[in-house]
C-alpha positions as CSV (number, residue, x, y, z in Angstrom):
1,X,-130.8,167.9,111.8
2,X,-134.1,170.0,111.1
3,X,-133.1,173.5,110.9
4,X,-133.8,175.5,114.2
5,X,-135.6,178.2,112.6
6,X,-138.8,176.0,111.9
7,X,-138.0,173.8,114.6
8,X,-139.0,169.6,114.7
9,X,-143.0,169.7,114.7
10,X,-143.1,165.9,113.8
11,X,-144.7,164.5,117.3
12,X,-143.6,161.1,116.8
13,X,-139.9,161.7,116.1
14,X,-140.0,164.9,118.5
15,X,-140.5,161.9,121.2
16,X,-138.5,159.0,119.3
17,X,-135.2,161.6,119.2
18,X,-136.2,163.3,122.3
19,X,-132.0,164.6,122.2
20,X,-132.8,166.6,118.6
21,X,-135.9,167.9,120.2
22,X,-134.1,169.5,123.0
23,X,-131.6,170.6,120.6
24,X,-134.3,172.9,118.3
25,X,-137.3,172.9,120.7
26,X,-135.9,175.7,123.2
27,X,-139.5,175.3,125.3
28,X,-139.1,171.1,125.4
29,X,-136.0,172.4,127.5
30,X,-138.0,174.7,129.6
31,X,-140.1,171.9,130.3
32,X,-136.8,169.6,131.5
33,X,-135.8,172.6,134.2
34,X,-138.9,173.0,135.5
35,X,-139.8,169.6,136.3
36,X,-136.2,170.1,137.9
37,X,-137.6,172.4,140.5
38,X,-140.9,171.1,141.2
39,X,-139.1,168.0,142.7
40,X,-136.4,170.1,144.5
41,X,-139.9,172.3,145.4
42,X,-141.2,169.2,146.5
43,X,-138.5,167.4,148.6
44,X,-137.9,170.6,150.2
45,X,-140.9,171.1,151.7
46,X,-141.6,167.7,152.6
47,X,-138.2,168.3,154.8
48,X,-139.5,171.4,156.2
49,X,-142.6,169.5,157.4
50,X,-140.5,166.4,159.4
51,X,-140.5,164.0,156.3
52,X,-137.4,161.6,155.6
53,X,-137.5,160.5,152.5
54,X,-136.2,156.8,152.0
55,X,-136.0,154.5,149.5
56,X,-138.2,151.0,148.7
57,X,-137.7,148.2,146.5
58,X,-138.4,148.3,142.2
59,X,-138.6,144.2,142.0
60,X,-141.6,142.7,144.7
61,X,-142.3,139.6,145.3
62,X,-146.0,140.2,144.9
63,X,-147.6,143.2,142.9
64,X,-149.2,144.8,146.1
65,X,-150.7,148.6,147.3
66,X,-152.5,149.3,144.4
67,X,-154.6,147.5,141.5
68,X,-152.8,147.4,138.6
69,X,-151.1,144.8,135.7
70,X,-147.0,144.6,136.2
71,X,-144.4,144.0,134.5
72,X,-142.9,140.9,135.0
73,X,-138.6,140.0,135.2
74,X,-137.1,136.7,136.7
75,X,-133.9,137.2,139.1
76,X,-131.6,134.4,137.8
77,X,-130.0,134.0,141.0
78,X,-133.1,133.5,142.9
79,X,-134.7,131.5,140.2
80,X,-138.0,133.5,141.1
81,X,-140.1,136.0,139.2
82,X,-140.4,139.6,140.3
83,X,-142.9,142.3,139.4
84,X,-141.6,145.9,138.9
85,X,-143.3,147.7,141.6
86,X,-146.8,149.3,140.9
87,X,-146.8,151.1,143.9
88,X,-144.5,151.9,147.0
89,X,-147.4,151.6,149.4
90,X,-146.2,148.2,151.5
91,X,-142.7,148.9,151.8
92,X,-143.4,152.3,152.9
93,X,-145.7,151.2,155.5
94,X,-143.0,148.8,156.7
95,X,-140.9,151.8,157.7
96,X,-143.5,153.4,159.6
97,X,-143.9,150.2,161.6
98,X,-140.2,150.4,162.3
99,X,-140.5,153.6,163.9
100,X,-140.5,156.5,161.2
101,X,-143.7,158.6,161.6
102,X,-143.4,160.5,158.5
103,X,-142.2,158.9,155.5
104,X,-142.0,159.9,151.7
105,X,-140.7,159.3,148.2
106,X,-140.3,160.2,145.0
107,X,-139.2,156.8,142.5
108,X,-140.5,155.1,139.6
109,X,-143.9,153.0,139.0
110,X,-144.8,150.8,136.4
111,X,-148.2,149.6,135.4
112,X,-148.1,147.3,132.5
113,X,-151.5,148.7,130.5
114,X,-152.8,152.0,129.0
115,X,-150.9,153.9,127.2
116,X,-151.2,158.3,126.3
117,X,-150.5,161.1,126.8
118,X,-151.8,161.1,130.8
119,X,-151.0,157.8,131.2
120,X,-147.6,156.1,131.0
121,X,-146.2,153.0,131.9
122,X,-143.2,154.0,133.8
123,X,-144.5,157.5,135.7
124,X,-142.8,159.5,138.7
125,X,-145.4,159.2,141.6
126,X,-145.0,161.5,145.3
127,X,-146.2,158.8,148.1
128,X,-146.1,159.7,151.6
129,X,-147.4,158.7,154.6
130,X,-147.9,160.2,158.0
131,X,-148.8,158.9,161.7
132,X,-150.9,160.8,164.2
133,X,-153.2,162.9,162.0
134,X,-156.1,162.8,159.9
135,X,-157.6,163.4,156.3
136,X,-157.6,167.2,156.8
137,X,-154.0,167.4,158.0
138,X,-153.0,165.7,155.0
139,X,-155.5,168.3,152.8
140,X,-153.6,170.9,154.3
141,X,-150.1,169.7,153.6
142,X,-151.1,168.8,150.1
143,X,-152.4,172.4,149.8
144,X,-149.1,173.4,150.8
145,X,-147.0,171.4,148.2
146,X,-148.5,172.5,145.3
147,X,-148.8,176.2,146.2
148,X,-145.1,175.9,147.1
149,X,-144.0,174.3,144.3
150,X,-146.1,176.5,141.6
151,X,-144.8,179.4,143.4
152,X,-141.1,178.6,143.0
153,X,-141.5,177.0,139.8
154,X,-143.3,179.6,138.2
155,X,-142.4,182.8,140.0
156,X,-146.3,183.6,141.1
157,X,-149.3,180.9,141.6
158,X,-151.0,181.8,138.6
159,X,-150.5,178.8,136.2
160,X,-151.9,178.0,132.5
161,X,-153.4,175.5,131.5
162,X,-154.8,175.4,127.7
163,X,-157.0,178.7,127.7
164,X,-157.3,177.9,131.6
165,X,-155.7,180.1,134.1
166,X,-155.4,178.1,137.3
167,X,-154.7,179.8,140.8
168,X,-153.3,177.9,143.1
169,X,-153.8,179.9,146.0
170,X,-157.4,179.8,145.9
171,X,-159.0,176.7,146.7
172,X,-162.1,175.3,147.7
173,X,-162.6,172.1,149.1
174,X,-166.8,170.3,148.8
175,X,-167.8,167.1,150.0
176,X,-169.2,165.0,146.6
177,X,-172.9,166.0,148.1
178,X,-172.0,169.4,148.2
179,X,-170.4,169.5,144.7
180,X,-174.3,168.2,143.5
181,X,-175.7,170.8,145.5
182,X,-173.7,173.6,143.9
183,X,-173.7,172.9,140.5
184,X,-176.8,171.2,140.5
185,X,-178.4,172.9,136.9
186,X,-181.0,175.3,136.7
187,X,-183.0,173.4,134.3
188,X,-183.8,170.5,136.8
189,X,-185.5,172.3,139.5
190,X,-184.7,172.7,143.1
191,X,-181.2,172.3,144.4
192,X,-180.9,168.8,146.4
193,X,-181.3,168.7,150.1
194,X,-178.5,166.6,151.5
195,X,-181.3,164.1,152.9
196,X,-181.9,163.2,149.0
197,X,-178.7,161.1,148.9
198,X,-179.7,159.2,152.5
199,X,-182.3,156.5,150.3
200,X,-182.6,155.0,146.9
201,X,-185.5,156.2,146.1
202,X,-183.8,159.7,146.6
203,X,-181.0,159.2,144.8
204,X,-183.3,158.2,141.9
205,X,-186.0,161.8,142.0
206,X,-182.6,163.3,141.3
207,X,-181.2,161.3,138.7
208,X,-184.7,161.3,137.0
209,X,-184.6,165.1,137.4
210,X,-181.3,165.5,136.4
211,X,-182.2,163.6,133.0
212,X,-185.3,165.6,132.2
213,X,-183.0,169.0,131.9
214,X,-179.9,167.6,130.8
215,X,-177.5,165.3,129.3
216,X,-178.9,161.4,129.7
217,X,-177.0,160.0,132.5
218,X,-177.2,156.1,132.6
219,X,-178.7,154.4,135.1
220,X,-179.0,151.1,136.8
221,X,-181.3,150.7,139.6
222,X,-179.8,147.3,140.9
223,X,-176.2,148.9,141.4
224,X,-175.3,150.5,144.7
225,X,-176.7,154.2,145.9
226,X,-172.8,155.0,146.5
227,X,-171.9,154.6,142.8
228,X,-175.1,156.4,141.2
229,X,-174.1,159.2,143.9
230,X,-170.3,159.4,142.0
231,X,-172.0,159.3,138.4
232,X,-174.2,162.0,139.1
233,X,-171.4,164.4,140.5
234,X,-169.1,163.7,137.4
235,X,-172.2,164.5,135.3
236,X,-173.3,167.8,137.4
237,X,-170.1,168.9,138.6
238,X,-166.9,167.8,137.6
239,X,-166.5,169.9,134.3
240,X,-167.2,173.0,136.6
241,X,-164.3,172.7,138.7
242,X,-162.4,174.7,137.0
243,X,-159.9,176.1,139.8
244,X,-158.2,173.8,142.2
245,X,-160.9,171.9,144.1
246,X,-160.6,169.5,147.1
247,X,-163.5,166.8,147.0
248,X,-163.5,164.9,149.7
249,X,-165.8,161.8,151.2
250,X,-166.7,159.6,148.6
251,X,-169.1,157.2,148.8
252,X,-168.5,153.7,150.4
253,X,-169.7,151.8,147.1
254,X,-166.8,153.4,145.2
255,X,-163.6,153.2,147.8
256,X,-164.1,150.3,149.5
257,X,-161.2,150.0,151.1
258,X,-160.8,153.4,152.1
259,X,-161.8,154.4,156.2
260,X,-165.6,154.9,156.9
261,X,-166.8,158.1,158.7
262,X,-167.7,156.9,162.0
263,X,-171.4,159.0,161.9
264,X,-171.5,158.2,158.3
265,X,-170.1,154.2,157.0
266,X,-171.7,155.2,153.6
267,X,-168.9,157.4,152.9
268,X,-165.4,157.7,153.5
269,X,-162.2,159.3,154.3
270,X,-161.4,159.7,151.1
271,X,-160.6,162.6,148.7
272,X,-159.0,164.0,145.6
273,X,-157.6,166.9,144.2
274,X,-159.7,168.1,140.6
275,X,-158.2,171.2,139.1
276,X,-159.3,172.1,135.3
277,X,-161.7,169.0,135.2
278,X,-159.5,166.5,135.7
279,X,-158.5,165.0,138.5
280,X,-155.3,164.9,140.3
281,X,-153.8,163.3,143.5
282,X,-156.6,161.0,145.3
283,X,-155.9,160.1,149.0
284,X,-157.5,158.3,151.2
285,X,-157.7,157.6,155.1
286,X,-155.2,154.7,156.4
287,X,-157.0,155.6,160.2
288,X,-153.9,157.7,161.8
289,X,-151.5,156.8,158.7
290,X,-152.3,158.7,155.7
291,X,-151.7,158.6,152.2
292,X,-151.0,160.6,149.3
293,X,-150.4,159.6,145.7
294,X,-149.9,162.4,142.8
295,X,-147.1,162.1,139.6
296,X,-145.2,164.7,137.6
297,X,-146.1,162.5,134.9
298,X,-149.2,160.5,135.3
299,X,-152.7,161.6,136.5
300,X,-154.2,159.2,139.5
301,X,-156.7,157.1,138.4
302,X,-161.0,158.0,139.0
303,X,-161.8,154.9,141.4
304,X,-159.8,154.0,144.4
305,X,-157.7,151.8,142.6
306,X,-155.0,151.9,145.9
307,X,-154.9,149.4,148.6
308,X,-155.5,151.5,151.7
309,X,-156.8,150.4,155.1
310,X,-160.1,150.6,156.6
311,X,-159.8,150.7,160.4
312,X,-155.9,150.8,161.7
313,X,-155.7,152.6,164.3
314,X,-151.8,152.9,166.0
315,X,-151.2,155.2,169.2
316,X,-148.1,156.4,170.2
317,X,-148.5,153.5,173.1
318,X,-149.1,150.7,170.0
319,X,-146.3,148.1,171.3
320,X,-143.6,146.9,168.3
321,X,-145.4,143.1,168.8
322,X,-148.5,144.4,167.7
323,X,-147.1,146.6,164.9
324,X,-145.0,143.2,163.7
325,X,-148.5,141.6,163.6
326,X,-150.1,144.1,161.5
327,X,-147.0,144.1,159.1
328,X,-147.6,140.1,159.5
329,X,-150.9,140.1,158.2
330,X,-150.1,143.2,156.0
331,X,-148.0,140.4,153.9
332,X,-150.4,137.7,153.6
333,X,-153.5,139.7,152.3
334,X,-151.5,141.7,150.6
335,X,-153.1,145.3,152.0
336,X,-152.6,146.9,155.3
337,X,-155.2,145.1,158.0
338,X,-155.5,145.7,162.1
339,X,-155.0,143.3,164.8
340,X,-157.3,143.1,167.9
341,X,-155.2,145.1,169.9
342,X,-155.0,148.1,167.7
């Protein structure tokens, strides 16, 4: 045993005898009980807010609702091969055909690639999703979870994080143009007007401008507006958002299978949480059924990487028949798709 004066500072063996760290580490306990109460924080106010938490299946038949590499077991007495589950998202949606509007839970992933200290290969993820509202319904109750759960974690919504203090009661939430618009520097002239991001040739004054006073940001002229748009707001504005920060519609060329605006079908429905520079829970429009992915101990990932839907659209008159044929076609594309009649 290390003596408990000086503690175990070894980072390999503090995490390969995680037990003896507990034992002399007093703050790797802290650490244990608090992620105790974010998840009590967390189920609670989902419950508060209509939610029934369910369960969903670890072994799937196909590695579906997001994009990822699984893990792969065989079930003897099947004789078939199952992937450990990279994502809850079809089985959830399955419950909401059957009639449960809002649905949530809190289980194990596991994504068979990267490995650090963001991203691990078995992580806790927080998926819901919700019938009858829209992106900014789910903004709002995300708001509302974290706020909650810093508050009765930490006693106050003043967190650290590094040097960074982070309050979580004072949010802002920017579309990505906005974000440019902001935080657009000095150095390169004029602030954007939003009709700069409408053409190519737009897009590409700004980039060019952007270069001239600042950091080179690469450039291809041949790849789609949507994605230069994305680059030049991680290279003018992501390492300002300091405090918690909603950005929301993303362009089309970077979540394509996130909902279009109906004015606007070069951006979406889409949006993610970016405290401290680095980004958070990303969500995304499913038309009336909405989504929300975070973990207590992975970070989502930068590009829409989750299957979501485009265009379904269910009413509270949608009949079960055409329900059962969106779950039909849900299983053989592997995503969420609508039928005529929705």
């Amino acid at each position: 045993m290390p003596e408990k004066w000086h503690g175990l500072t070894d980072v390999e063996l503090r995490y390969r005898q995680r037990y003896v760290d507990l034992v002399v580490n007093p703050e790797v306990r802290e650490v244990f009980l608090k992620r105790s109460k974010l998840v009590q924080s967390l189920r609670r106010t989902m419950e508060a807010h209509g939610f029934v938490e369910v369960e969903t299946p670890m072994m799937q038949p196909i590695a579906g609702g997001a994009v990822a590499r699984p893990f792969v077991t065989h079930h003897n007495t099947l004789d078939m091969d199952l992937y450990l589950r990279i994502a809850p998202e079809l089985y959830l949606k399955r419950v909401v055909v059957g009639g449960f509007d809002r649905v949530y839970e809190i289980n194990r992933n596991f994504r068979n690639e990267g490995l650090g200290w963001r991203w691990n290969p078995e992580f806790t993820m927080l998926e819901f999703y919700q019938a009858y509202n829209d992106y900014q319904g789910v903004m709002d109750l995300t708001q509302k979870l974290i706020t909650q759960a810093a508050t009765d974690v930490t006693g106050g919504t003043v967190t650290k994080w590094g040097d960074q203090e982070i309050d979580w009661a004072n949010w802002q939430r920017l579309t990505m143009r906005q974000a440019i618009i902001r935080y657009w520097p000095e150095a390169a002239g004029a602030k954007p007007e939003m009709s700069d991001f409408a053409s190519h040739s737009g897009v590409q004054k700004l980039v060019e401008r952007f270069n001239r006073a600042h950091a080179h940001m690469a450039y291809d002229r041949n790849e789609p507006m949507g994605k230069t748009i994305a680059s030049l707001f991680e290279a003018a504005a992501e390492e300002h958002l300091t405090q918690p920060t909603i950005i929301y519609e993303f362009p089309t060329a970077v979540s394509p299978l996130s909902k279009q605006k109906p004015d606007e079908p070069d951006w979406t429905e889409r949006w993610e949480i970016t405290p401290a520079r680095w980004r958070s829970p990303t969500a995304s429009a499913n038309s009336t059924i909405r989504k929300i992915s975070g973990g207590a101990s992975r970070a989502s990932c930068k590009t829409a990487s989750a299957a979501t839907t485009r265009h379904t659209r269910w009413t509270r008159t949608t009949s079960a028949r055409c329900r059962m044929e969106c779950l039909r076609r849900a299983d053989a594309a592997w995503a969420w798709t609508a039928c005529a009649c929705c």
